[in-house]
matplotlib code that plots the C-alpha trace (Angstrom):
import matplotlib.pyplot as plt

x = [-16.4, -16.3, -13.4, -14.3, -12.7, -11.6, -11.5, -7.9, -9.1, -7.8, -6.0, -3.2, -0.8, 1.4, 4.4, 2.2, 1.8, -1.9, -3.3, -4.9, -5.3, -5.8, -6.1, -5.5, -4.9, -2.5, -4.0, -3.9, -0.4, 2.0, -0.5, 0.0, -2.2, -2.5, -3.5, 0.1, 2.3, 1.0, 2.0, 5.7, 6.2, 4.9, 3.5, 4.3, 3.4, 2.9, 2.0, 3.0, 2.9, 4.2, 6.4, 4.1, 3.2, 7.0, 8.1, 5.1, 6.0, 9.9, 8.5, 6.5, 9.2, 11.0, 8.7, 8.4, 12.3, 12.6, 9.8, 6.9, 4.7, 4.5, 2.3, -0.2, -2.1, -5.3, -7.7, -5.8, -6.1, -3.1, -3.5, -1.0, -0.7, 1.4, 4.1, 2.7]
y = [25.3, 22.0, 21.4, 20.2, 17.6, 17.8, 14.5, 12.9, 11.6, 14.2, 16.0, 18.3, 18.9, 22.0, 20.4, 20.0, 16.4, 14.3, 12.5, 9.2, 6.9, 3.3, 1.7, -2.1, -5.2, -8.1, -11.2, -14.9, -15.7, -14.1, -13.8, -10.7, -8.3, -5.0, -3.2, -4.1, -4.2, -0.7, 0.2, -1.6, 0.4, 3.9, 3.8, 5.4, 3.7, 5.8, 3.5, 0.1, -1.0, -4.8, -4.5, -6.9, -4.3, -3.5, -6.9, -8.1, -5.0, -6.3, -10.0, -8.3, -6.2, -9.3, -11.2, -8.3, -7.5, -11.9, -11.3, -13.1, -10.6, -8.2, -5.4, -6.0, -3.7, -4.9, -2.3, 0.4, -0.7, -1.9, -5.0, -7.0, -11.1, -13.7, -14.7, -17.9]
z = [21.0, 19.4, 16.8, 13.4, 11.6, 8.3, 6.2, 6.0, 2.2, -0.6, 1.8, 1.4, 3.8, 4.3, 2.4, -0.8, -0.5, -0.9, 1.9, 0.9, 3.6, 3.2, 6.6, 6.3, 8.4, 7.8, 5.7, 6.7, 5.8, 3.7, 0.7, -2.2, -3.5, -5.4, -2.4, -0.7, -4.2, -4.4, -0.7, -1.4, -4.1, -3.6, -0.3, 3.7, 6.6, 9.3, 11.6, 12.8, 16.3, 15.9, 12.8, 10.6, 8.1, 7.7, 7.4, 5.2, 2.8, 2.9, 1.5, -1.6, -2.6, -2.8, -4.7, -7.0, -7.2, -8.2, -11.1, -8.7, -8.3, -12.2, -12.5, -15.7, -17.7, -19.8, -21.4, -19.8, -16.3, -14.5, -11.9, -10.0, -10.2, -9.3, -12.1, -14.1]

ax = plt.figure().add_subplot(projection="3d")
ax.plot(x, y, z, "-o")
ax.set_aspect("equal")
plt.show()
């Protein structure tokens, strides 16, 4: 009998929490974004083979932490940028 698969998106687990995945791969340099601010901030990695992801998330909560990196909010919709 073949198994099914269940979509990991939306997802709860036993423990009550939301899976939502967001499978990425490291930029040319050390270079910011929402998608990773967001991850440095409120985000799990469950997988990391190299360390990259874990030291790349170290460097934006840095940036963020010295007032680099601010979260923004215009017309209701929050966005990260770099600090003028």
């Amino acid at each position: 009998m073949a198994e099914t698969r269940k979509p990991l998106r939306n997802r709860q687990l036993r423990t009550g929490t939301v899976l939502d995945p967001h499978f990425v791969h490291p930029a040319e340099g050390m270079t910011f974004s929402g998608l990773w601010a967001e991850v440095a901030i409120d985000g799990q990695v469950l997988f990391d083979r190299c360390g990259w992801v874990h030291k790349h998330l170290i460097h934006v909560r840095r940036a963020i932490a010295a007032g680099r990196l601010v979260r923004r909010v215009v017309h209701g919709q929050p966005y990260w940028a770099e600090a003028a």
